[in-house]
N, C-alpha and C positions, 0 to 999 in steps of 0.2 A: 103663535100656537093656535091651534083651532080648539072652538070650546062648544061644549055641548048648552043645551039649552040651562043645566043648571050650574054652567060655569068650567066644569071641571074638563080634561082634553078628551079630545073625541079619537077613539083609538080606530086606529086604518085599516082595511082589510086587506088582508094579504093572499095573493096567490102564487101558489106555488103547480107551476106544470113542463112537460118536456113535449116539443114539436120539432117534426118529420119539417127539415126544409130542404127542397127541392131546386133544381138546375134550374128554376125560374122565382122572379120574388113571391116571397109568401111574408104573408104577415103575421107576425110573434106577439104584438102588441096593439090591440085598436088604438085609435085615437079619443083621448076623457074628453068627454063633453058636461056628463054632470057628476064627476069627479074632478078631485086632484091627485094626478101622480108624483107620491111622494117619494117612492123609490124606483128604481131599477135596475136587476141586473141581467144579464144575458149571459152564459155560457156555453161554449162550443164543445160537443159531450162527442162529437164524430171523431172517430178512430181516424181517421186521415182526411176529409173534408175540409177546405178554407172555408171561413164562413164571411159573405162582407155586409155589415147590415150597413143600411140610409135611415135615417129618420126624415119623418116626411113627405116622404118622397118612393119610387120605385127601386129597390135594391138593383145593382148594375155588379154583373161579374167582376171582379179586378178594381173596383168604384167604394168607395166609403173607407168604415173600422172595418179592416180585416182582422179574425177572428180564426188563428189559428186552431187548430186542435188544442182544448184545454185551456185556449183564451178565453177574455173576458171583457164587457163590458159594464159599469156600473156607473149609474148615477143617482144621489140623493139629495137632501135639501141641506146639506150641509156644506155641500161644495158652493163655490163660485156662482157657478151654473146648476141653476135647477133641472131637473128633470124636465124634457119638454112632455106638452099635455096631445104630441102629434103621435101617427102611426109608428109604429116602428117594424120596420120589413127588412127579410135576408133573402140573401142568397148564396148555395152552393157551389164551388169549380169542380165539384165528383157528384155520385150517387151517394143514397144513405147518408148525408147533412141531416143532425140533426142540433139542438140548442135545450136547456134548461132553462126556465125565466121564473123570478120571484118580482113580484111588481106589488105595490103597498100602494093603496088609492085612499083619499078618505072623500067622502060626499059632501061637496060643496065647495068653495074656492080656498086658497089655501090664501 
């Protein structure tokens, strides 16, 4: 647990926002440099768009989590796997792709 300077846990900031992704990658999520991402989730809000995100990396049509309409990706610190602290990037196989994302950072290494 992360603790603030007088002990107690240091609560995360959350964001919550929805992004237009496009027939080329676009990126949903920077990569933390002076945070830690502690959560993540991605969903695919397009009416009929596949979504395929890459973490890390350049999203590639038909390549990565495909992300149906109404799919979904999440990760938090509770799984296995932590959240990576890299880019996270989609891409679309229609027009009008777009995604939801809530991502919980806190400042400082986790």
């Amino acid at each position: 647990m992360i603790q603030n300077e007088q002990g107690f846990p240091r609560e995360p900031e959350v964001s919550n926002r929805a992004t237009n992704v496009a027939q080329t990658s676009t990126v949903v999520a920077n990569q933390q440099s002076n945070a830690t991402r502690t959560f993540i989730s991605i969903i695919n809000t397009s009416a009929a768009a596949n979504i395929y995100l890459s973490v890390g990396e350049e999203a590639v049509d038909g390549k990565g989590f495909l992300l149906a309409p109404g799919g979904y990706f999440a990760e938090d610190t509770s799984s296995i796997v932590y959240p990576s602290q890299k880019q996270y990037n989609c891409i679309a196989d229609a027009a009008n792709g777009t995604v939801a994302i809530q991502e919980r950072t806190i400042t400082g290494e986790f």
